[in-house]
N, C-alpha and C positions, 0 to 999 in steps of 0.2 A: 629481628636485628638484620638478616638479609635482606627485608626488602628497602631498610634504611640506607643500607650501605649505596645498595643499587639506587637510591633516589638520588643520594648525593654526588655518586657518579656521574649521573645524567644532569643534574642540576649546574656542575661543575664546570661540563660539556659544553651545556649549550651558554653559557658564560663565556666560554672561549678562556676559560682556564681548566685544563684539563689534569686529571689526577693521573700520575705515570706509576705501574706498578710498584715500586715502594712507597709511593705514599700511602694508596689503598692498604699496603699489608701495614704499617703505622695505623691508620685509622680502625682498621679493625682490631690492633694488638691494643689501643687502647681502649674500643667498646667491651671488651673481653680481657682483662691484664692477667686472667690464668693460663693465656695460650701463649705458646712459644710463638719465634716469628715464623717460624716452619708450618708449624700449624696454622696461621692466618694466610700464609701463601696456597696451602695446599687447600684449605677452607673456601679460599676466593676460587683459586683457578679451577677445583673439581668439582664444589657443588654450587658456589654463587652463579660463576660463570655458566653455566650447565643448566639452573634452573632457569635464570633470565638470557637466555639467549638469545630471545626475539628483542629485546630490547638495548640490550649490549654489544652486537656485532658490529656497528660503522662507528661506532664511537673513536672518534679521533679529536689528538689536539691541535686547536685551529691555529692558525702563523697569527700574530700578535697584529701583523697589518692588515687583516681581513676583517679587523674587529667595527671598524666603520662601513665598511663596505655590504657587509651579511644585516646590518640594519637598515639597508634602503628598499621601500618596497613599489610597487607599479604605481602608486600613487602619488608619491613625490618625484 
């Protein structure tokens, strides 16, 4: 289940729609509906976050106008 989470994270990223910590703890409350939202907070930030951390540090959500421009490459 963690490493789903983190995929869709990353998958979301590089979309240039970025998921803001409430929505991750939503997604994960509802892969798991027995956990509080306390516990999917503390789920993410203590041992998601911690275990993928080579993967999850620059993750940022991109400005909405950059969304044409991060598609052009040396060839065109």
């Amino acid at each position: 289940m963690q490493r789903f989470v983190v995929d869709v994270i990353v998958r979301m990223d590089r979309a240039n729609d970025g998921m803001t910590c409430p929505e991750i703890y939503e997604m994960i409350e509802s892969l798991c509906p027995h956990l509080t939202r306390q516990q999917c907070k503390r789920s993410f930030t203590e041992t998601i976050r911690r275990r993928f951390s080579k993967e999850l540090p620059g993750i940022m959500i991109a400005q909405k106008s950059t969304k044409k421009r991060s598609g052009v490459t040396l060839a065109q």
